[in-house]
N, C-alpha and C positions, 0 to 999 in steps of 0.2 A: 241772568240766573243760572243758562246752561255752563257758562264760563266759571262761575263760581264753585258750581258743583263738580267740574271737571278738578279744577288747583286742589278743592277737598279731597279728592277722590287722588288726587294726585300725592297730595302729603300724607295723607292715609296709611298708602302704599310706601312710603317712603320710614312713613314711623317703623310700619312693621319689618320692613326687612332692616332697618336700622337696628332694633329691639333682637331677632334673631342674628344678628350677627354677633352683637353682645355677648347675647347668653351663649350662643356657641364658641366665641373665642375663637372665630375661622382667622388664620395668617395663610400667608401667601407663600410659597415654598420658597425657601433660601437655598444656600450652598450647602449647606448642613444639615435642611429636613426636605429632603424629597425623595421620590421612588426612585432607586438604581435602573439605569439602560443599558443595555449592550455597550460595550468600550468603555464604562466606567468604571471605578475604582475605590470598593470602599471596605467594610470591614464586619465580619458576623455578629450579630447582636442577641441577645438576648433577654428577658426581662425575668425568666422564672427561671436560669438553672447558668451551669460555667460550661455547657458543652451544647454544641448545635450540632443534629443530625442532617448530612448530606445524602440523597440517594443516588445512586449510579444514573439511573436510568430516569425520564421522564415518569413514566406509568408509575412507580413505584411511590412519589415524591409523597403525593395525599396519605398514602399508608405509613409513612415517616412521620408526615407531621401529627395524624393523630396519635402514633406511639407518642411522640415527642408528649404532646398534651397534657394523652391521661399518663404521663409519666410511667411507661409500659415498658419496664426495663428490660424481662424476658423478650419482649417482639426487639427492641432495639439492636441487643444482644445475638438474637439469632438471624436481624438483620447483618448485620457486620461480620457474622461465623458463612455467611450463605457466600456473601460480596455484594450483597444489593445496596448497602447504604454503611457510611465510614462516619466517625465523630470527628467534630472539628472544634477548637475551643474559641470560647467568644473573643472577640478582639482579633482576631485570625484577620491579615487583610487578603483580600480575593480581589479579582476582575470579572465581571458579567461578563459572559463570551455569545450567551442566546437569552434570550425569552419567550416565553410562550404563554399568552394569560397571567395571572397571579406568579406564574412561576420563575423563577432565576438560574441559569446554567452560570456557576461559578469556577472559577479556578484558582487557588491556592496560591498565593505567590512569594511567599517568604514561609522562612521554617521548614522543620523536616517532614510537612507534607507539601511542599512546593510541585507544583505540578499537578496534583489531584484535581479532576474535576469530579462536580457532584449538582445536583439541581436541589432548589429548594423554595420556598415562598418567600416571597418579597419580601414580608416582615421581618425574616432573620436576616435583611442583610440593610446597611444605611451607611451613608455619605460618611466617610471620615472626619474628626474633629480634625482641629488645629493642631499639632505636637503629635500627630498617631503616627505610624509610620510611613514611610514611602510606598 
């Protein structure tokens, strides 16, 4: 009886996390969808706008991203008039050179802001497609 209620108790557990994986549609990270690391090489993304805000400095980075956000074009603007943070447009390819937490220290590597580093949140930055640049 104890052995029966074990396998039950076993598929159980087996349905449910079956069932939640379903519904959440969890994949496993490819070459294309995973978090940027130090030495790798990928390209600024964005989902709501054609320009991704870099800040100079670490400390700075979180005050960047919520201008970015709530779309705070004065704060951005007087970001960029100060030198605390520069715009980069999306598809920009960069190299991760640090991280720290959430955070990504990038550098510019093609185009005429070649060279530029800037730090920023992970999210704005992802694996290069197939055909992007070098």
């Amino acid at each position: 009886m104890k052995k029966l209620l074990y396998v039950l108790v076993f598929l159980g557990g087996f349905a449910v996390l079956y069932g939640v994986g379903r519904i959440w549609k969890l994949k496993p990270e490819t070459n294309y969808a995973h978090m940027l690391h130090t030495g790798e090489t990928g390209v600024v993304a964005s989902t709501v706008g054609d320009t991704v805000w870099l800040a100079r400095d670490q400390k700075n980075t979180y005050s960047v991203n919520v201008a970015m956000a709530q779309k705070d074009v004065a704060s951005l603007q007087g970001s960029a008039a100060s030198g605390a943070a520069f715009a980069v447009p999306v598809g920009t390819v960069v190299k991760v050179t640090d991280e720290a937490e959430s955070r990504r220290r990038v550098e510019v590597t093609e185009g005429p802001l070649a060279g530029k580093q800037g730090w920023v949140e992970f999210e704005y930055v992802r694996p290069r497609q197939r055909g992007e640049s070098r």
